[in-house]
C-alpha positions as a Markdown table, in Angstrom:
| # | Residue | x | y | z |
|---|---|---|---|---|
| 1 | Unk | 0.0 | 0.0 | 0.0 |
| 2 | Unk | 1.0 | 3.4 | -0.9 |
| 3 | Unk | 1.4 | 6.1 | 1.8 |
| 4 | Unk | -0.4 | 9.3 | 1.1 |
| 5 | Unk | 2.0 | 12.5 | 0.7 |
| 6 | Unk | 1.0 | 15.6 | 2.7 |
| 7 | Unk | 1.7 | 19.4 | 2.4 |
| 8 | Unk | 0.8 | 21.2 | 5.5 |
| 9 | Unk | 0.2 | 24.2 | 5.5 |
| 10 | Unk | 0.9 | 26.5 | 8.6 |
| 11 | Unk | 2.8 | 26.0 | 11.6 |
| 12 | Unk | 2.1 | 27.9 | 14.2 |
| 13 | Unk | 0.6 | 27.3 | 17.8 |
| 14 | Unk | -1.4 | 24.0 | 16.5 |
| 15 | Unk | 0.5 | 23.9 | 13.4 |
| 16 | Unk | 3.5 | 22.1 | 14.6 |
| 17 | Unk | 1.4 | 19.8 | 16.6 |
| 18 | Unk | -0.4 | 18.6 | 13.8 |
| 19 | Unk | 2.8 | 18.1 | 11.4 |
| 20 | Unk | 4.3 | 16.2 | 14.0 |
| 21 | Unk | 1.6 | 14.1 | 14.4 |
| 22 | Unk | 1.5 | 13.7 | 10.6 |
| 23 | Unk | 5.3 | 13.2 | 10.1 |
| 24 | Unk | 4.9 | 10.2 | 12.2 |
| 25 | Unk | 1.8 | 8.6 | 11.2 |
| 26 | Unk | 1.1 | 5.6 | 9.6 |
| 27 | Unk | 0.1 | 5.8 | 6.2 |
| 28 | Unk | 1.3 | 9.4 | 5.6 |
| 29 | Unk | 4.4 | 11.0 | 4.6 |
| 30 | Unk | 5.1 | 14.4 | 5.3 |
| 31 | Unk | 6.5 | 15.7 | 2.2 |
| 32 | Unk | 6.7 | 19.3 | 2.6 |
| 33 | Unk | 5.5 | 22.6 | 4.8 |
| 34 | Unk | 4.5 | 25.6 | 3.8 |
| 35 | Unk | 4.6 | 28.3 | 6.0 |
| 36 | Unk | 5.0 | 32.6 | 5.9 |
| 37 | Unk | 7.6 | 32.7 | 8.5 |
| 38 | Unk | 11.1 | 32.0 | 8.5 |
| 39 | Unk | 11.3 | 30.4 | 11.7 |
| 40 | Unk | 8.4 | 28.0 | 10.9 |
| 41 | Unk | 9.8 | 27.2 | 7.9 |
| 42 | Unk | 13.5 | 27.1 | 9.6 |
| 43 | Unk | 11.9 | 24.3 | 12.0 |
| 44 | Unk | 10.1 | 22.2 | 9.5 |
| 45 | Unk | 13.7 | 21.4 | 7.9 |
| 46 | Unk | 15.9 | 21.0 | 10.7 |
| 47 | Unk | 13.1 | 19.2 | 13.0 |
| 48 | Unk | 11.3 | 17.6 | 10.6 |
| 49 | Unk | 13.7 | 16.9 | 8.0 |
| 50 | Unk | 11.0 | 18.2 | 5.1 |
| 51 | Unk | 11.2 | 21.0 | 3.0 |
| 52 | Unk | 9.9 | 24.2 | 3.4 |
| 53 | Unk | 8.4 | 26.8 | 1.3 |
| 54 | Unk | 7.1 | 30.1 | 1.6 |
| 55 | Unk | 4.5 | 29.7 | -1.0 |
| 56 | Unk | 1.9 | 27.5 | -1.3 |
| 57 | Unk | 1.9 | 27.3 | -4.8 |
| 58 | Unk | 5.5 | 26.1 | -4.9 |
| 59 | Unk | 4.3 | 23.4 | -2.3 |
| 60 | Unk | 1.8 | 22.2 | -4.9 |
| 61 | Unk | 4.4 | 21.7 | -7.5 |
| 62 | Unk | 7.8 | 20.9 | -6.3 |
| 63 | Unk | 6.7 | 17.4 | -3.8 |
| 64 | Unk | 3.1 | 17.0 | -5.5 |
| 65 | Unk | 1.1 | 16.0 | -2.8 |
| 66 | Unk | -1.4 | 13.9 | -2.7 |
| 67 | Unk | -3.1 | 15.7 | 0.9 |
| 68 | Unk | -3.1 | 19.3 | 1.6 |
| 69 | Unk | -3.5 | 20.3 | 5.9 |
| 70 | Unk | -4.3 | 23.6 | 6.6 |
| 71 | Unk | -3.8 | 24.1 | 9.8 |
């Protein structure tokens, strides 16, 4: 069985809660974050090991997910 990429989208108070919960998750894998601020973005790749983007749209394209979180 395929696992089902996911973008998430914001990482803020709940935000990081919810990629964590989705980096780890069976069945997903957390291809990328998107996220306006530096440090959010700063944490997804150092913590989490995905890349970050400042853009959604750049998100879309670069891991093609198959999932989008907004959180």
């Amino acid at each position: 069985m395929s696992r089902l990429r996911v973008v998430h989208v914001g990482v803020g108070l709940w935000g990081r809660s919810w990629a964590e919960l989705i980096a780890t998750a069976p069945g997903y894998s957390l291809v990328g974050v998107a996220d306006a601020g530096t440090a959010g973005r700063a944490w997804a790749e150092q913590d989490l090991q995905v890349p970050a983007f400042r853009a959604l749209g750049r998100a879309l394209r670069v891991p093609e997910p198959d999932v989008v979180v907004l959180a």
